[in-house]
C-alpha positions in Angstrom: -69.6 20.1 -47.7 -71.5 17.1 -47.6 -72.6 15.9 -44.2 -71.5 12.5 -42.8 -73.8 9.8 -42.4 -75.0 8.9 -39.5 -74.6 5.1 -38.0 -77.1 3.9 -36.0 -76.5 1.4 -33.8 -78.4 -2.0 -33.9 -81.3 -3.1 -32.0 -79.8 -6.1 -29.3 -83.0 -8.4 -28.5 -82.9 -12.1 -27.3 -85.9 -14.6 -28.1 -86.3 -18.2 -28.3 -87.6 -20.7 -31.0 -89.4 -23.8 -31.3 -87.2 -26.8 -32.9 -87.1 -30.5 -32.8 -85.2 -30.8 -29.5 -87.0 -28.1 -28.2 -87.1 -24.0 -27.3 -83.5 -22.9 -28.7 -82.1 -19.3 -27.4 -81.0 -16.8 -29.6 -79.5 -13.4 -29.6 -80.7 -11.6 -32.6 -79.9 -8.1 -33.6 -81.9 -5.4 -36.8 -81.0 -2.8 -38.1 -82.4 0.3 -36.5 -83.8 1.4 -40.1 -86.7 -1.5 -39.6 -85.4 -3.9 -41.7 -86.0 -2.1 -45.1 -83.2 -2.6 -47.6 -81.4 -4.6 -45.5 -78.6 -7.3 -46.3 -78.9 -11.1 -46.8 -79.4 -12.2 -43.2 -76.2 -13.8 -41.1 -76.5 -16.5 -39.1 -73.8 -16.9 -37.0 -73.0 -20.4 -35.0 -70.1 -20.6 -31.8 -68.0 -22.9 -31.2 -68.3 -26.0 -29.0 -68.3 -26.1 -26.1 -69.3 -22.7 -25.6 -72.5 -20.2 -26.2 -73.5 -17.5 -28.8 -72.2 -15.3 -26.0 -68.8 -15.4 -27.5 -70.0 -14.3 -30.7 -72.2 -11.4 -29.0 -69.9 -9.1 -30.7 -70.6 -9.4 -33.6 -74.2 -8.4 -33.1 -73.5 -4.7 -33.1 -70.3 -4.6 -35.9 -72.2 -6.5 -38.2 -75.8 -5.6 -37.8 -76.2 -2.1 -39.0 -77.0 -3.2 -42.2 -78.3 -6.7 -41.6 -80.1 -9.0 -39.6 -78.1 -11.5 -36.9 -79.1 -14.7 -35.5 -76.7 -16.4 -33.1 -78.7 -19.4 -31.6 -77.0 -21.6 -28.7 -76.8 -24.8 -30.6 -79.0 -27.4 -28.8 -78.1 -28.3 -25.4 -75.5 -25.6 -25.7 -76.2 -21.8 -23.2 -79.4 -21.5 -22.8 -81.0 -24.0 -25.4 -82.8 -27.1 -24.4 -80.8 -30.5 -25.0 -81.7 -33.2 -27.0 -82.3 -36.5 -25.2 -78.5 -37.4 -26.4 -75.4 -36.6 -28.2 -77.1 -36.0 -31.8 -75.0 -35.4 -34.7 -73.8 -32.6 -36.2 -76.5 -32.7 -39.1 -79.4 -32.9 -36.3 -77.8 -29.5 -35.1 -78.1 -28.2 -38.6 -81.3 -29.0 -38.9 -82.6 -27.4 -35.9 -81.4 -24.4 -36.6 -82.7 -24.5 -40.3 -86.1 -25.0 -38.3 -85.7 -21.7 -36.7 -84.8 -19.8 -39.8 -87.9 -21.1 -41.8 -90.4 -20.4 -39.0 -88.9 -16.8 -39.6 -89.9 -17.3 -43.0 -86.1 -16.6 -44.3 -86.2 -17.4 -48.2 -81.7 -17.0 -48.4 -79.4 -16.5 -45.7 -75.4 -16.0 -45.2 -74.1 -18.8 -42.5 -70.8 -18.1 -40.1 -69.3 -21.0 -37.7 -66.2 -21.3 -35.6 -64.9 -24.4 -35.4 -67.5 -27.1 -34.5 -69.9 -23.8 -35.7 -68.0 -24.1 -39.0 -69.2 -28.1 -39.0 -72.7 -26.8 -38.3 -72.5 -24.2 -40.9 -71.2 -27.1 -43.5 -74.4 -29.6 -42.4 -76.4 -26.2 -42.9 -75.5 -25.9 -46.6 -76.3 -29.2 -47.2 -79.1 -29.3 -45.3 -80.7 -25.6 -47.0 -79.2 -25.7 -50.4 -79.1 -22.9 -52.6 -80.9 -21.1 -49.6 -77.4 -20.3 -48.0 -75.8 -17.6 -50.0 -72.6 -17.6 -48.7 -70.2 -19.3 -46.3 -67.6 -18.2 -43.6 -65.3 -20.2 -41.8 -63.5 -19.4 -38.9 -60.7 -22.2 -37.8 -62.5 -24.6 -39.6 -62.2 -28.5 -37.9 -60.2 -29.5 -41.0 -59.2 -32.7 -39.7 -60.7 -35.8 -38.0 -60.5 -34.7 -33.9 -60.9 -37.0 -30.6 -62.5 -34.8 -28.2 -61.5 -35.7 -24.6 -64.5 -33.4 -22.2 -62.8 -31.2 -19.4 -64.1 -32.2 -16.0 -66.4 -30.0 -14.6 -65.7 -28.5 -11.2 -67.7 -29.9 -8.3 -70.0 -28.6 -5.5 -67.0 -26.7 -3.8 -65.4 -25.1 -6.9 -62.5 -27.6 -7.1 -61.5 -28.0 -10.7 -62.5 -24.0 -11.3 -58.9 -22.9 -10.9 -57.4 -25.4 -13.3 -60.7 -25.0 -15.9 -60.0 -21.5 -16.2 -56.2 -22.1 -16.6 -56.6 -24.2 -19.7 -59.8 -22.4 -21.3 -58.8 -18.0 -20.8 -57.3 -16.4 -23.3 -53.8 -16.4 -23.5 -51.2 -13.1 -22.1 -54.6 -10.8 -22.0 -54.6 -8.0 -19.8 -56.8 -7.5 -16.8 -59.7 -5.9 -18.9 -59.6 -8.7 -21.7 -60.3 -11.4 -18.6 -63.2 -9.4 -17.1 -64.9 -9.5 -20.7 -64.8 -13.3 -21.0 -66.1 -14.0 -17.2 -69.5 -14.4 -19.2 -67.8 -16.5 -21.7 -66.4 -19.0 -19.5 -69.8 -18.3 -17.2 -71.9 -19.9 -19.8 -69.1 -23.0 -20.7 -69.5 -23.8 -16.8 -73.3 -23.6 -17.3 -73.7 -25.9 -20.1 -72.5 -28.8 -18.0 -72.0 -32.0 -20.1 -74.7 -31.2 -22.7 -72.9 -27.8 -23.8 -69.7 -30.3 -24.6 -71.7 -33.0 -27.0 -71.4 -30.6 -30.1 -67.8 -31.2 -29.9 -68.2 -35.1 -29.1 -70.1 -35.1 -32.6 -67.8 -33.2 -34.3 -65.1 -36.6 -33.7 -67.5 -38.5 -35.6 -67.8 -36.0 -38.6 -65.4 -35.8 -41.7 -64.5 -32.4 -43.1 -63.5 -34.0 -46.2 -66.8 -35.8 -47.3 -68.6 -32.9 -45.9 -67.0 -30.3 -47.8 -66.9 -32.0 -50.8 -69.5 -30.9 -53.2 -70.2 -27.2 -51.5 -71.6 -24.8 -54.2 -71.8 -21.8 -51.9 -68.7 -19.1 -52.0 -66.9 -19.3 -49.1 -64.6 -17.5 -46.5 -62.4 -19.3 -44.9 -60.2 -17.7 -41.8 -57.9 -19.8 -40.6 -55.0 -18.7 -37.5 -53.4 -22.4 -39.0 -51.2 -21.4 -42.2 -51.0 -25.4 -42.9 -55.1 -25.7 -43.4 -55.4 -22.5 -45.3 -52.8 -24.4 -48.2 -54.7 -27.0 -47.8 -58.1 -25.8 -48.6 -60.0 -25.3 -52.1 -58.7 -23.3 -54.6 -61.9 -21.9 -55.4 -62.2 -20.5 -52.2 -61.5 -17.0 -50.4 -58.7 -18.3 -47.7 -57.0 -15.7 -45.2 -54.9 -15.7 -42.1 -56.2 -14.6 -38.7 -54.1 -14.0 -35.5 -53.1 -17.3 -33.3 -55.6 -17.5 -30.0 -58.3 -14.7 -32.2 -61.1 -14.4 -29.6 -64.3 -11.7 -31.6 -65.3 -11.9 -28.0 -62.1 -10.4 -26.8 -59.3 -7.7 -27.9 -59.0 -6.2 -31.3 -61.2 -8.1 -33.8 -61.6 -5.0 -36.6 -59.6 -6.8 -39.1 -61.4 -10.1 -39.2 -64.5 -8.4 -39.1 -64.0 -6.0 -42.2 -62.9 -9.0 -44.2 -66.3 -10.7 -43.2 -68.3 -7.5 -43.9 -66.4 -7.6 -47.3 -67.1 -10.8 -48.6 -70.9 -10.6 -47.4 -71.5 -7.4 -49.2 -70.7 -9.1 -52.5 
């Protein structure tokens, strides 16, 4: 009978990186082989506002066989900010900074929503050296981004804040897991919303245009998936899909199958 392999779990480290708006944080995950034979590495890019904590999930599902990156964009967690709101290309580019001062000749890109933007700028901005593309709710249309108040000094505003930014009808366990979610949205202050102000001045459709990589796209919005390229992989996800939060496994193996291609 032949034995059953055995999967090791990843090894979870954190580090930061020099780029041109400064040290940007990153979670990072290897496999626990050492990094021989390894996949194409994935870097993954969160949504705005928000942190690569909601993506920490994806560290150990995906990177048994791969390396992870999942920086805080600038300004966004723990990241340094840039003197302003920069555009979505200046994100792109300092994150393609980090990547070559790891010396990364090809790499697979993943973004949820303004992520997704990043990931766009990021194929532009490396070329051929992005092998493939994912897409998860990707801003398919033109958005006006109105920023949430922040509470104040006495908490006032928290209440409401985490009424409009929790997960919807999750049980008691499923809110406890994003209390570091909606820790690090609090933390990043104004600068962890400019991402999305930048993302109202970006255009999906001159952005996309053009794209030579393969791409994934996931969208929960059945209208945008018709309404995507032909040439692409297009699929549905579940309405309010947190990978931070609840069942994820499905989403996840159809990432994990269009990588390994």
């Amino acid at each position: 009978m032949k034995a059953k392999a055995v999967v090791r779990a990843p090894n979870l480290r954190r580090a930061y990186f020099e780029s041109r708006f400064g040290q940007l944080h990153c979670r990072t995950a290897f496999p626990s082989t050492g990094g021989f034979d390894e996949l194409t590495p994935l870097v993954a890019l969160h949504d705005g506002p928000g942190s690569s904590v909601s993506l920490a999930p994806l560290l150990p599902r995906l990177g048994q066989d791969r390396s992870i990156y999942v920086p805080d964009l600038p300004g966004c967690g723990q990241s340094d900010a840039p003197p302003g709101i920069i555009s979505l290309a200046d994100h792109a580019a300092a994150i393609s900074e980090m990547l070559r001062s790891l010396r990364l000749r090809s790499v697979d890109v993943l973004g949820v929503g303004v992520g997704a933007a990043v990931a766009v700028e990021m194929a532009h901005y490396l070329g051929t050296a992005v092998r493939r593309l994912v897409l998860i709710n990707p801003p398919t249309e033109t958005v006006s981004y109105v920023p949430w108040g922040l509470p104040d000094a006495s908490g006032s505003g928290l209440a409401s804040l985490w009424a409009a930014r929790a997960p919807l009808d999750s049980d008691a366990d499923a809110l406890r897991a994003y209390l570091p979610v909606f820790g690090e949205l609090i933390a990043g202050g104004q600068t962890g919303q400019w991402p999305a102000v930048a993302l109202s001045r970006w255009s999906w459709r001159d952005r996309t245009a053009g794209l030579t990589a393969p791409v994934l796209a996931l969208s929960a919005n059945t209208a945008v998936a018709r309404a995507l390229p032909s040439s692409w992989v297009v699929e549905s996800i579940p309405a309010h899909l947190d990978l931070a939060l609840g069942d994820a496994s499905l989403t996840i193996k159809s990432i994990r199958q269009f990588l390994d291609r």
